[in-house]
CHARMM-style PDB file with segment names, atoms N, HN, CA, C and O in Angstrom:
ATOM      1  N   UNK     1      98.495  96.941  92.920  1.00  0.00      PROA
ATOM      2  CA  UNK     1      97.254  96.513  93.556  1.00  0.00      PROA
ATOM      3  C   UNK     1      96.246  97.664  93.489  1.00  0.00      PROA
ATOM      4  O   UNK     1      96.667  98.816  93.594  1.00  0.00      PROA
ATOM      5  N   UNK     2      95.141  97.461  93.345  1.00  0.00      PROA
ATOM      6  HN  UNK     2      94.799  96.525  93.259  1.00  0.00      PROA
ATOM      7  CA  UNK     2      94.142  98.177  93.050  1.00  0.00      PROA
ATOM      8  C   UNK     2      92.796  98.550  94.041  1.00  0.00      PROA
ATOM      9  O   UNK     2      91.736  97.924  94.034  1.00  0.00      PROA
ATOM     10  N   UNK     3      93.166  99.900  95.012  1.00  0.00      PROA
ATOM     11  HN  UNK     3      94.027 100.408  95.018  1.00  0.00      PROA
ATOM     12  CA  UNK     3      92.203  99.406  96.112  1.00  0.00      PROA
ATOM     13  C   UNK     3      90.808 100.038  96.243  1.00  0.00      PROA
ATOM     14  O   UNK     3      91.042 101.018  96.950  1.00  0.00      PROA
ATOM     15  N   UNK     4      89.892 100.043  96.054  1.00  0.00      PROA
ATOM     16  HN  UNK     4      89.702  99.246  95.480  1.00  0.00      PROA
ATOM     17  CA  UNK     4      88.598 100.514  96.442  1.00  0.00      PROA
ATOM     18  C   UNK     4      88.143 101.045  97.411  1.00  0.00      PROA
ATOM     19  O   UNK     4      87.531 100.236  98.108  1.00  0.00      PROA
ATOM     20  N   UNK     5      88.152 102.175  97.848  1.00  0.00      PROA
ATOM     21  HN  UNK     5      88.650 102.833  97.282  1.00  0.00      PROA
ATOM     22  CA  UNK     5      87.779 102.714  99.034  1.00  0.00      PROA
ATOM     23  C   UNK     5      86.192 103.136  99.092  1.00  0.00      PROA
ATOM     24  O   UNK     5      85.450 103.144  98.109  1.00  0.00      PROA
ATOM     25  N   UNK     6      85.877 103.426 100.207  1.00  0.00      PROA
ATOM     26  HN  UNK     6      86.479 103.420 101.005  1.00  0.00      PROA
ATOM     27  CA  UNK     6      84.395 104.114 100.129  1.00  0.00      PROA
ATOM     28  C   UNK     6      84.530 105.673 100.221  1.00  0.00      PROA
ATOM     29  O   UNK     6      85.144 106.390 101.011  1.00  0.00      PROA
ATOM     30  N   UNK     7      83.834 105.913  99.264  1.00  0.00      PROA
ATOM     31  HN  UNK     7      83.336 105.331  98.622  1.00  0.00      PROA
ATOM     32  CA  UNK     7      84.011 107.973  98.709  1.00  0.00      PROA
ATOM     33  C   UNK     7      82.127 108.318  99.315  1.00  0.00      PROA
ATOM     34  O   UNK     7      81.023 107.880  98.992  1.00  0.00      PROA
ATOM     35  N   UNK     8      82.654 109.344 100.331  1.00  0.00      PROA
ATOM     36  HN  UNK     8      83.551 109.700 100.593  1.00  0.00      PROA
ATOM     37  CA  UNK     8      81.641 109.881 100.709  1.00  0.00      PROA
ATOM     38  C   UNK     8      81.631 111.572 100.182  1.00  0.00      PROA
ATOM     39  O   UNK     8      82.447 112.475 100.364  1.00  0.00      PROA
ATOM     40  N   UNK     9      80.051 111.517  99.307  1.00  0.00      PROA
ATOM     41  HN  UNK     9      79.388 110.783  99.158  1.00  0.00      PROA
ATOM     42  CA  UNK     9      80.057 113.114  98.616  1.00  0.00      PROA
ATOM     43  C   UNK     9      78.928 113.805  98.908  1.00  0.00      PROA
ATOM     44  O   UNK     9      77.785 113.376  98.750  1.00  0.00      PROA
ATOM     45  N   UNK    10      79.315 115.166  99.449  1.00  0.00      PROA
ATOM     46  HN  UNK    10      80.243 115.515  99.578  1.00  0.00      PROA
ATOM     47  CA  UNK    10      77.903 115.671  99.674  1.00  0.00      PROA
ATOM     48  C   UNK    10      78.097 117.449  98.685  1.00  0.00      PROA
ATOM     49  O   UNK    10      79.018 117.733  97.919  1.00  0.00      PROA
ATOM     50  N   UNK    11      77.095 118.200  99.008  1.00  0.00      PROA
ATOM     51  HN  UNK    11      76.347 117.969  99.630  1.00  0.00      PROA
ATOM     52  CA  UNK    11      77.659 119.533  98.795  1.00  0.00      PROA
ATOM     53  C   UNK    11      77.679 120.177  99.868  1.00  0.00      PROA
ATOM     54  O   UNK    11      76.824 119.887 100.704  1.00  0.00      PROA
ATOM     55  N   UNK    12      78.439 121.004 100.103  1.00  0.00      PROA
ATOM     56  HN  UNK    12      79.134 121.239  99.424  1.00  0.00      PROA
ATOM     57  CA  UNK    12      79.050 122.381 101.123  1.00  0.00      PROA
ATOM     58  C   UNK    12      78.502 123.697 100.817  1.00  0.00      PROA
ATOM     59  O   UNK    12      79.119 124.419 100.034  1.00  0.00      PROA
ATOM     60  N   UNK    13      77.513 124.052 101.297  1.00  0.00      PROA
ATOM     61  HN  UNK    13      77.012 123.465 101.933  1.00  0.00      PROA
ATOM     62  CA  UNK    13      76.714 125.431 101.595  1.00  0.00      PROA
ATOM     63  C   UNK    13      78.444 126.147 101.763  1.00  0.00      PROA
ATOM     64  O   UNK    13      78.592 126.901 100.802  1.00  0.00      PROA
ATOM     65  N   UNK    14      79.106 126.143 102.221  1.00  0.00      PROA
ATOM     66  HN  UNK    14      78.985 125.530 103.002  1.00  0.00      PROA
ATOM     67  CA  UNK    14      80.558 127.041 102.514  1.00  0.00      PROA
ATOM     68  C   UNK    14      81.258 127.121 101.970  1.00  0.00      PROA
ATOM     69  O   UNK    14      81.907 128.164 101.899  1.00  0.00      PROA
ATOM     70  N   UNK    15      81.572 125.840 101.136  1.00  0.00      PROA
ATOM     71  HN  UNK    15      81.044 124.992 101.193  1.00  0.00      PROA
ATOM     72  CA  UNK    15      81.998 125.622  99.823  1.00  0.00      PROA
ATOM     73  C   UNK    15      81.990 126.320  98.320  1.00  0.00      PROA
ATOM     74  O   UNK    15      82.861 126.856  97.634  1.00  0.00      PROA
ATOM     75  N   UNK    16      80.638 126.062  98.154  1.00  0.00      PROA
ATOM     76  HN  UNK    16      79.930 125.628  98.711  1.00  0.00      PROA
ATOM     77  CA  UNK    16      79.696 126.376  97.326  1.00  0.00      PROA
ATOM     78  C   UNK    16      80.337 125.259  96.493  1.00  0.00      PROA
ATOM     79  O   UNK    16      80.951 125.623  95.491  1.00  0.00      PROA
ATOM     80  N   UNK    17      80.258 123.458  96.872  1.00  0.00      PROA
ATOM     81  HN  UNK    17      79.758 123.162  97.686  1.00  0.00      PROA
ATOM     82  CA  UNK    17      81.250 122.987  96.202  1.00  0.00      PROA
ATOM     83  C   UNK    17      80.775 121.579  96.581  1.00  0.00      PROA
ATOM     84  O   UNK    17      80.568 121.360  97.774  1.00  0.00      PROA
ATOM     85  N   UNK    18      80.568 120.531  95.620  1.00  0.00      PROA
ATOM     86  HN  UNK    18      80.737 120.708  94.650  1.00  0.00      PROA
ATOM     87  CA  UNK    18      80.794 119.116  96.498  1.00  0.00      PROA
ATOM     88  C   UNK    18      82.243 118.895  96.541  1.00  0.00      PROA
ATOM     89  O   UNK    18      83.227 119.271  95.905  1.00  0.00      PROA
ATOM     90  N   UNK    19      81.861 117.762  98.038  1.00  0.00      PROA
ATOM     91  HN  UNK    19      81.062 117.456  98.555  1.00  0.00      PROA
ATOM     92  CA  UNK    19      83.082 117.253  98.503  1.00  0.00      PROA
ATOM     93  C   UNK    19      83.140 116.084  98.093  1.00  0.00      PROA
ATOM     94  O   UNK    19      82.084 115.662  97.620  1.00  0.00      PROA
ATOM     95  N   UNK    20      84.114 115.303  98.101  1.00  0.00      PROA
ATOM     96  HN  UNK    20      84.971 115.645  98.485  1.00  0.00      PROA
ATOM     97  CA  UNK    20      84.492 113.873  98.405  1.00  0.00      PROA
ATOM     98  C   UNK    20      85.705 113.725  99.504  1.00  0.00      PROA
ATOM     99  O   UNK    20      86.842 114.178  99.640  1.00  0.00      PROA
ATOM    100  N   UNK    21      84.659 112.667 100.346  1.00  0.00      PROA
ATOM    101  HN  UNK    21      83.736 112.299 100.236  1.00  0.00      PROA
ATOM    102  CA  UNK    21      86.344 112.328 101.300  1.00  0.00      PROA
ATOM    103  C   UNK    21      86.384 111.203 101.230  1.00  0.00      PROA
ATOM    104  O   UNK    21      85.497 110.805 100.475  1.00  0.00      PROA
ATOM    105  N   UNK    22      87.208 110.106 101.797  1.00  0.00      PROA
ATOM    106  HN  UNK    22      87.929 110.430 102.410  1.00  0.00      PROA
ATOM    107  CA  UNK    22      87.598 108.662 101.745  1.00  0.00      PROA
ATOM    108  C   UNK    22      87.798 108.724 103.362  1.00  0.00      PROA
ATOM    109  O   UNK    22      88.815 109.017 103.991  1.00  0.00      PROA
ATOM    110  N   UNK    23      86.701 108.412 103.762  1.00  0.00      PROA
ATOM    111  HN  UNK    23      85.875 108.175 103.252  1.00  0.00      PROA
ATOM    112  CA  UNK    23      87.135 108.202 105.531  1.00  0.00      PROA
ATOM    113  C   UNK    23      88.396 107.207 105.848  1.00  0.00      PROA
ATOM    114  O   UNK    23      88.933 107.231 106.955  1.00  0.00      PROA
ATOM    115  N   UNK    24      88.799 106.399 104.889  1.00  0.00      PROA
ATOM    116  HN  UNK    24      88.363 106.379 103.989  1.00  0.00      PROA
ATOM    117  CA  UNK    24      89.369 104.883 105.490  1.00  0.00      PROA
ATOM    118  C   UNK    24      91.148 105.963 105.230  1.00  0.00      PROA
ATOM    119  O   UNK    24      92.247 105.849 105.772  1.00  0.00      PROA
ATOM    120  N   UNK    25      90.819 106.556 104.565  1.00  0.00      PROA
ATOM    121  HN  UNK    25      89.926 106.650 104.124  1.00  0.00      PROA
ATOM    122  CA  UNK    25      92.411 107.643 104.077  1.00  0.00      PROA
ATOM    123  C   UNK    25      93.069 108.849 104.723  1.00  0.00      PROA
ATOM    124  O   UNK    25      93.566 109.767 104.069  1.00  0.00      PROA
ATOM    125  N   UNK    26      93.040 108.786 106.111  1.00  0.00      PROA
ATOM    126  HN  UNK    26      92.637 108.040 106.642  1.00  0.00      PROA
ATOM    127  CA  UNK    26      92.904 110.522 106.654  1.00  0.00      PROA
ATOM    128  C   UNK    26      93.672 111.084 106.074  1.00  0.00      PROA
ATOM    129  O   UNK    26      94.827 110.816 105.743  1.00  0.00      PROA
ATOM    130  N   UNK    27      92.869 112.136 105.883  1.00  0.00      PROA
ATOM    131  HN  UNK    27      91.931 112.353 106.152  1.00  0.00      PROA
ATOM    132  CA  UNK    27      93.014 113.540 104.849  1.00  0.00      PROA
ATOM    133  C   UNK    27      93.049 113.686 103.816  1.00  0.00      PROA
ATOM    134  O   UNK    27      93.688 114.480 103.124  1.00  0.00      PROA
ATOM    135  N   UNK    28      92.268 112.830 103.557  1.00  0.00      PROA
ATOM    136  HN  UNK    28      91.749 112.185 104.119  1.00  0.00      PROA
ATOM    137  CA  UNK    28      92.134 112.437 101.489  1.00  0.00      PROA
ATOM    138  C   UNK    28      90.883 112.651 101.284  1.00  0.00      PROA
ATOM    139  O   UNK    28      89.991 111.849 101.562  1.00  0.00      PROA
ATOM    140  N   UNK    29      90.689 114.045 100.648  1.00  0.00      PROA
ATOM    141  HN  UNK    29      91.413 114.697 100.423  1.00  0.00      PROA
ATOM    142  CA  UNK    29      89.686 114.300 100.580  1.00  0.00      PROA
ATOM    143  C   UNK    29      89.877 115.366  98.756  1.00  0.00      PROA
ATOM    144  O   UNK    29      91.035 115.684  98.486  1.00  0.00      PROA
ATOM    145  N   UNK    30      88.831 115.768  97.789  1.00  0.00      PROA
ATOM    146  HN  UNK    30      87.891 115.510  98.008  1.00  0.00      PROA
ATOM    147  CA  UNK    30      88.461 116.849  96.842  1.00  0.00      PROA
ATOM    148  C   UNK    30      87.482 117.112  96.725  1.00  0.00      PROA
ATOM    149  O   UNK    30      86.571 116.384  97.118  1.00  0.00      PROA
ATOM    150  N   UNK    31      87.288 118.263  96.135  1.00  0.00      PROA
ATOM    151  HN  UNK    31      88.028 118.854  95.815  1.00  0.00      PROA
ATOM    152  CA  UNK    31      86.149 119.125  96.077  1.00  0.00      PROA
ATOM    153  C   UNK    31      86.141 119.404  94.156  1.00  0.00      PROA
ATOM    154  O   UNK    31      87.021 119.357  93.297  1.00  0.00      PROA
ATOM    155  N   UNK    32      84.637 119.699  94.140  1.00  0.00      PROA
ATOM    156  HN  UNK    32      83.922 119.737  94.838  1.00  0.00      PROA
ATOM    157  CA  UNK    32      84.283 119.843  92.716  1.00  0.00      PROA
ATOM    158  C   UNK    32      83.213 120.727  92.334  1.00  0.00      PROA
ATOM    159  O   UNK    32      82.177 120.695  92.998  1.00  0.00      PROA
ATOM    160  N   UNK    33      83.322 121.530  91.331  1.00  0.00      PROA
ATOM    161  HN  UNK    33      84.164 121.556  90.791  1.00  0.00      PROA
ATOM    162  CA  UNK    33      81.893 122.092  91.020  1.00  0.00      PROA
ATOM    163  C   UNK    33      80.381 121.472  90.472  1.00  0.00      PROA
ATOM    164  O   UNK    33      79.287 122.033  90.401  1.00  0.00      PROA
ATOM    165  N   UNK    34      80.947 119.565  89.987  1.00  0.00      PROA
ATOM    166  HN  UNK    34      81.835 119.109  90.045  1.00  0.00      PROA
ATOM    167  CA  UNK    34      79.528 118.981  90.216  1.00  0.00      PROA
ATOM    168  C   UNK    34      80.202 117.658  90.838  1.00  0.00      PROA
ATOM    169  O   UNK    34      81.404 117.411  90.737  1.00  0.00      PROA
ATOM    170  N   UNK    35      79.063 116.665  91.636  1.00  0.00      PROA
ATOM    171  HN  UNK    35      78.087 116.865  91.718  1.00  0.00      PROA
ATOM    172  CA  UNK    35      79.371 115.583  91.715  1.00  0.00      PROA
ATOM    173  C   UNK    35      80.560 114.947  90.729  1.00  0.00      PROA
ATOM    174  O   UNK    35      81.744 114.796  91.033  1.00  0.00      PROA
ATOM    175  N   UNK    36      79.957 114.640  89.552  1.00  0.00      PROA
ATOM    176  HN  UNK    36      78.996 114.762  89.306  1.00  0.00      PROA
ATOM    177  CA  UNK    36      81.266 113.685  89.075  1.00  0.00      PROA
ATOM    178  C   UNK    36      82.424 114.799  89.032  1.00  0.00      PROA
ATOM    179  O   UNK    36      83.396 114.288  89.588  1.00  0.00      PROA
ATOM    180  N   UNK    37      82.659 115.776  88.716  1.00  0.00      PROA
ATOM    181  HN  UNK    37      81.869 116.191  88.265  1.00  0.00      PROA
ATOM    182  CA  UNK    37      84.364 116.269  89.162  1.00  0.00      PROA
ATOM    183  C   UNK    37      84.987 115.870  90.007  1.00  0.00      PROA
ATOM    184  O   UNK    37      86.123 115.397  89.962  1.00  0.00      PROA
ATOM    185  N   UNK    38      83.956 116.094  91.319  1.00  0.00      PROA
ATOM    186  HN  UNK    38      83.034 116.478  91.356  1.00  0.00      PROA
ATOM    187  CA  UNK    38      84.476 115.653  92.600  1.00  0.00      PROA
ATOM    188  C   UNK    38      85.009 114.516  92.958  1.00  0.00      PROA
ATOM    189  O   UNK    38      86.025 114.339  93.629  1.00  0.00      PROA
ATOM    190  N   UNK    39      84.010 113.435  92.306  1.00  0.00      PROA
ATOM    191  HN  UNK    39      83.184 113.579  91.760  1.00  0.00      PROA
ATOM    192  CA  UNK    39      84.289 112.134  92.261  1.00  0.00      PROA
ATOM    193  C   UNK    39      85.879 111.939  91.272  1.00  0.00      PROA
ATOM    194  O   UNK    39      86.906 111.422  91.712  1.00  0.00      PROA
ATOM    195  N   UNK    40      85.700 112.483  89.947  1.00  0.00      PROA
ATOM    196  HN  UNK    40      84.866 112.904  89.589  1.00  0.00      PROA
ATOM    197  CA  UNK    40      86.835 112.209  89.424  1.00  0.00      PROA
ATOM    198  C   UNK    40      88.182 112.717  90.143  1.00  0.00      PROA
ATOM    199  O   UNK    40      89.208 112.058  89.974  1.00  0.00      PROA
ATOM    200  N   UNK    41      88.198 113.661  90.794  1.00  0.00      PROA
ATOM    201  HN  UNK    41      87.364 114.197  90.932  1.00  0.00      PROA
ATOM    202  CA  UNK    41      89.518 115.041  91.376  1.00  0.00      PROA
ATOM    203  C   UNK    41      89.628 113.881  92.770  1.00  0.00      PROA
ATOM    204  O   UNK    41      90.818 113.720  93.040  1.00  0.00      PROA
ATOM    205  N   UNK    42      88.892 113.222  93.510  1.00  0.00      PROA
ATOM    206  HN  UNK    42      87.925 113.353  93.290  1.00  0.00      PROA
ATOM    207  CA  UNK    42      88.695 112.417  94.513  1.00  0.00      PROA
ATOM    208  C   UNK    42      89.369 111.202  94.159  1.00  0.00      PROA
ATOM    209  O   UNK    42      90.187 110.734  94.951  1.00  0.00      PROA
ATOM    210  N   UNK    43      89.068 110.487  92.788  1.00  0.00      PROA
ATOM    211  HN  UNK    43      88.404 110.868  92.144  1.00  0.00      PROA
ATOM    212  CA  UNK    43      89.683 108.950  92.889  1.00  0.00      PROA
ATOM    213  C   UNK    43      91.639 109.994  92.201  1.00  0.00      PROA
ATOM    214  O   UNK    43      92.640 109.384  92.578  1.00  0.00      PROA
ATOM    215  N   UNK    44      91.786 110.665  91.772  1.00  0.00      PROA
ATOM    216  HN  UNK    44      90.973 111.161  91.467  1.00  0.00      PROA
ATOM    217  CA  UNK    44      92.981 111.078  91.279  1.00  0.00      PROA
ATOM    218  C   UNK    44      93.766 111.159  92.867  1.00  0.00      PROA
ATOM    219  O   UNK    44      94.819 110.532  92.984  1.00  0.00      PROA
ATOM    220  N   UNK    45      93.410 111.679  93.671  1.00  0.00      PROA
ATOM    221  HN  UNK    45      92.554 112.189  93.576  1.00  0.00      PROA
ATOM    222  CA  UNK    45      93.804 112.076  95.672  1.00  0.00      PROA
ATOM    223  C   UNK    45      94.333 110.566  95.586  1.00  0.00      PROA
ATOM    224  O   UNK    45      95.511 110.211  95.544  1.00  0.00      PROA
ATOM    225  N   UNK    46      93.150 109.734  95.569  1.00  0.00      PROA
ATOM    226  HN  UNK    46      92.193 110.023  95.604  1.00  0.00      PROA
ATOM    227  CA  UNK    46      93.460 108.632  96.356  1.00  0.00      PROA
ATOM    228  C   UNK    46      94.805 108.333  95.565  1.00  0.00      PROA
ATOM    229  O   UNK    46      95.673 109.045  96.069  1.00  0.00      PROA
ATOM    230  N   UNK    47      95.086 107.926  95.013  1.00  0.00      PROA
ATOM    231  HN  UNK    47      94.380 107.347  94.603  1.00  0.00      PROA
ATOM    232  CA  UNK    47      96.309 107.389  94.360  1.00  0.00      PROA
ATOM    233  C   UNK    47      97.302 107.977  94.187  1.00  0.00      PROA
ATOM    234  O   UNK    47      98.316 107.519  93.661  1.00  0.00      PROA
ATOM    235  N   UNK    48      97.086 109.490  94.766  1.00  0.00      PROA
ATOM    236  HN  UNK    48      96.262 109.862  95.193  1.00  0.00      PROA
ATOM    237  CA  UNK    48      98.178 110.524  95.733  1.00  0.00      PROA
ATOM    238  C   UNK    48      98.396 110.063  96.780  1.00  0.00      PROA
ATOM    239  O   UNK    48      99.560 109.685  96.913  1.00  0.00      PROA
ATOM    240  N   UNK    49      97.691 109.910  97.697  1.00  0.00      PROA
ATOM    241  HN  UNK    49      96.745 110.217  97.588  1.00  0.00      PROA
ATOM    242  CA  UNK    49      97.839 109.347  99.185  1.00  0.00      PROA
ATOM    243  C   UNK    49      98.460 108.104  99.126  1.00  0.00      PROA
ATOM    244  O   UNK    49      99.296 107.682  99.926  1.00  0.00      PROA
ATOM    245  N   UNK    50      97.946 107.440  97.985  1.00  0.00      PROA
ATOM    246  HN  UNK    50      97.267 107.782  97.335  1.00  0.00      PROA
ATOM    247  CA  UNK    50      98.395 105.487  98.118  1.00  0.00      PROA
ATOM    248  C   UNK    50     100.073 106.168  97.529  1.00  0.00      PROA
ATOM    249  O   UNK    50     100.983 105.692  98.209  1.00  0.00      PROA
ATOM    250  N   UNK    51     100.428 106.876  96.738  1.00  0.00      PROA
ATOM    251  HN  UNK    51      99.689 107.263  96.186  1.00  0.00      PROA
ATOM    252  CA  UNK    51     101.835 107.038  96.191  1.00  0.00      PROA
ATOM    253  C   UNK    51     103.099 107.362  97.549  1.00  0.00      PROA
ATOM    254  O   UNK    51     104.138 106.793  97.884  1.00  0.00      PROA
ATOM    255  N   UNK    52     102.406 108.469  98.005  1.00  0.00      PROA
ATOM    256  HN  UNK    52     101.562 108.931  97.733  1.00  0.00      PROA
ATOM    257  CA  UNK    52     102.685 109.528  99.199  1.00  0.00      PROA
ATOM    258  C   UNK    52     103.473 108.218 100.273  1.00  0.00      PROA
ATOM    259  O   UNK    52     104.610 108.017 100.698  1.00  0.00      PROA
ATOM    260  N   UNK    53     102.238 107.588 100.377  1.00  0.00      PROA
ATOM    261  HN  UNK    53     101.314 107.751 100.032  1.00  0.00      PROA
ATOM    262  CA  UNK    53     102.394 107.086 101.896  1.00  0.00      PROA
ATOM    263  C   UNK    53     103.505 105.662 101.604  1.00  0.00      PROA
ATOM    264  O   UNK    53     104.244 105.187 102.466  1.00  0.00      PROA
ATOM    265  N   UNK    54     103.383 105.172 100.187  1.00  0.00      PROA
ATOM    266  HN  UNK    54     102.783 105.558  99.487  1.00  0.00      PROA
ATOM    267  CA  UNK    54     104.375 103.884  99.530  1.00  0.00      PROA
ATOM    268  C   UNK    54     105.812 104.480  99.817  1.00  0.00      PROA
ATOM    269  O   UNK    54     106.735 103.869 100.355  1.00  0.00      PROA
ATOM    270  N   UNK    55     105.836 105.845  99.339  1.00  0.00      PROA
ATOM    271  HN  UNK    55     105.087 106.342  98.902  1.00  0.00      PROA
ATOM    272  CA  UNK    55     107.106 106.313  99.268  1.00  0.00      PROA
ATOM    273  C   UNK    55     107.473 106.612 100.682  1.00  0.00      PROA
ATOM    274  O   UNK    55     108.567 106.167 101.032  1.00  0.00      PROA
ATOM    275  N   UNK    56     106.905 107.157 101.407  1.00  0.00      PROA
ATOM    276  HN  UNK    56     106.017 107.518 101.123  1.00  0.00      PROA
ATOM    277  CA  UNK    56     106.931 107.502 102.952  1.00  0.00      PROA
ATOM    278  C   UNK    56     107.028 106.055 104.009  1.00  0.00      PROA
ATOM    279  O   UNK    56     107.331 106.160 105.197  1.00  0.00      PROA
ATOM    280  N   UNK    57     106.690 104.614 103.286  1.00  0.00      PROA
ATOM    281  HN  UNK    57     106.444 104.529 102.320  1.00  0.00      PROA
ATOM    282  CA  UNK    57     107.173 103.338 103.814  1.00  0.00      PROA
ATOM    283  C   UNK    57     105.744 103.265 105.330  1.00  0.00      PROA
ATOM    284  O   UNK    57     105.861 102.673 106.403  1.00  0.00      PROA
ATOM    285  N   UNK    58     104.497 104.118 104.816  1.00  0.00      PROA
ATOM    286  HN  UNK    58     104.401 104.599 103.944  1.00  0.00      PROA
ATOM    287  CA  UNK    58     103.611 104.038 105.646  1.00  0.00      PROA
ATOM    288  C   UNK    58     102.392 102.880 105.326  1.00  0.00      PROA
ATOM    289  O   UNK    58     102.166 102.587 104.152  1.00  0.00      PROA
ATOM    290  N   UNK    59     101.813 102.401 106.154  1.00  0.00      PROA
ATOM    291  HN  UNK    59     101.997 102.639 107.108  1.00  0.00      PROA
ATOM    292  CA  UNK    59     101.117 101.470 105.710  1.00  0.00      PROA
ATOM    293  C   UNK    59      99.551 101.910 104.920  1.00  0.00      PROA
ATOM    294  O   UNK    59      98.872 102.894 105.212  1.00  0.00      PROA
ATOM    295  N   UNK    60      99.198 100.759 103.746  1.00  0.00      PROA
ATOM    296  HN  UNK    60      99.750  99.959 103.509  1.00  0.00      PROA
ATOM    297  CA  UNK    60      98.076 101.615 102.838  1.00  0.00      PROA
ATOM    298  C   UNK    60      96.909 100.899 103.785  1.00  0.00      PROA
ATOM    299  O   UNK    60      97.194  99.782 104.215  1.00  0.00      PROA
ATOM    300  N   UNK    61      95.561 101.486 104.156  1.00  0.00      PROA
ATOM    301  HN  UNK    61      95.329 102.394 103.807  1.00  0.00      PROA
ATOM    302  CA  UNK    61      94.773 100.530 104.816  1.00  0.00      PROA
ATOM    303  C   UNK    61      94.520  99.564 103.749  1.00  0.00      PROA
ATOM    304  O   UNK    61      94.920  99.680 102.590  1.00  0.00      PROA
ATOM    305  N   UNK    62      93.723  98.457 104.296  1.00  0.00      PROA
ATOM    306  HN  UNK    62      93.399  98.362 105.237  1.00  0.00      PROA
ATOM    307  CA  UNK    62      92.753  97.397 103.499  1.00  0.00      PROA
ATOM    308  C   UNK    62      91.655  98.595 103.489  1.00  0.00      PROA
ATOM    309  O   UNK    62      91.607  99.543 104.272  1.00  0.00      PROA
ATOM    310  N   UNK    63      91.021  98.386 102.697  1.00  0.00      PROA
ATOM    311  HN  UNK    63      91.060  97.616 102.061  1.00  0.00      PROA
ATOM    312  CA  UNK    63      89.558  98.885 102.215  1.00  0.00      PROA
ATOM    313  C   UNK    63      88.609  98.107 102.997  1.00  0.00      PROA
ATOM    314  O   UNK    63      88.683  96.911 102.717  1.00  0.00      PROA
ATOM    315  N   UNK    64      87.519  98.461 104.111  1.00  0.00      PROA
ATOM    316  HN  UNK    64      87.458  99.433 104.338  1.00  0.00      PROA
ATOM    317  CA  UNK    64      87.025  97.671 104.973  1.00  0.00      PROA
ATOM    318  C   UNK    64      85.195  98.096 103.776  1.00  0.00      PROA
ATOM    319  O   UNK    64      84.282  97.312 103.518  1.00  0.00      PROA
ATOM    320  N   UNK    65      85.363  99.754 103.309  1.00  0.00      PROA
ATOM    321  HN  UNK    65      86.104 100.391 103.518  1.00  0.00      PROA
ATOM    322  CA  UNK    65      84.097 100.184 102.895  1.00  0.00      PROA
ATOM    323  C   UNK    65      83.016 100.106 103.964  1.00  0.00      PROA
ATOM    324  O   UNK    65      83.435 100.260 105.111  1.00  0.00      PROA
ATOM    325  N   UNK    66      81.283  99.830 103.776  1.00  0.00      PROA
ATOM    326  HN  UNK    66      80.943  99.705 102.844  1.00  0.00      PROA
ATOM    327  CA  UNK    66      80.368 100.239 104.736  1.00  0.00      PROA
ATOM    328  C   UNK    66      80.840  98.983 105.828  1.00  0.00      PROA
ATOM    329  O   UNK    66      80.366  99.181 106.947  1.00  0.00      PROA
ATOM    330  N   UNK    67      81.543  97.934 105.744  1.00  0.00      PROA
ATOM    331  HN  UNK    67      81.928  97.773 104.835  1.00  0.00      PROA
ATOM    332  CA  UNK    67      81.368  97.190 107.045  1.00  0.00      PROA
ATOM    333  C   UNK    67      82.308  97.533 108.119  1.00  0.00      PROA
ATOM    334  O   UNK    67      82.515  96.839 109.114  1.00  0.00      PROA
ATOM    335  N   UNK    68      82.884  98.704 107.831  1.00  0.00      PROA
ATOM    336  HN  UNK    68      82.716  99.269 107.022  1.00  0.00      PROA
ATOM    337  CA  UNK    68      83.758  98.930 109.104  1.00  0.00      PROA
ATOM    338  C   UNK    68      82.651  99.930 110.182  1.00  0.00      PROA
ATOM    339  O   UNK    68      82.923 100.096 111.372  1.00  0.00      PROA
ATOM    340  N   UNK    69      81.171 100.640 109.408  1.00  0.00      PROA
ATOM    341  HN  UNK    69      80.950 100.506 108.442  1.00  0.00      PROA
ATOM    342  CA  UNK    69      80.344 101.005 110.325  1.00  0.00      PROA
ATOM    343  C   UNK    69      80.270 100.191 111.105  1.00  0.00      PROA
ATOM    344  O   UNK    69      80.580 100.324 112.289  1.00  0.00      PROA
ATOM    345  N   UNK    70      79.734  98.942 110.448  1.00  0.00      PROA
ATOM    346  HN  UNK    70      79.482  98.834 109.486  1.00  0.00      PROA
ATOM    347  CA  UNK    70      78.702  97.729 110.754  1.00  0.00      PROA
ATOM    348  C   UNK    70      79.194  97.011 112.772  1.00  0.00      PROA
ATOM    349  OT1 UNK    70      78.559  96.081 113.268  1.00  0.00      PROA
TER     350      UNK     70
END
């Protein structure tokens, strides 16, 4: 199954680095020296976390994306 999360990216003055995190994933987050790295090093996490947590018998969320602000 193939899940879509929402990837939030900014850059880090502390960093010196953009981030990506996946709020819906706690603690799934990468960092990159431009946007798309980040983005790419970010969707590679997620499907660490989705592996991690299959094998660990933890549950994967549904992907709610911007309407879980709403």
């Amino acid at each position: 199954m193939e899940y879509k999360y929402e990837i939030i990216i900014y850059w880090s003055k502390s960093d010196n680095a953009f981030i990506a995190e996946v709020p819906e994933l706690l603690g799934c987050m990468a960092d990159g020296s431009t946007y798309i790295e980040a983005l790419n090093n970010v969707e590679i996490i997620i499907q660490e976390w989705i592996e991690t947590a299959t094998s660990l018998n933890r549950p994967i969320p549904i992907p709610k994306g911007k309407l879980m602000y709403a």
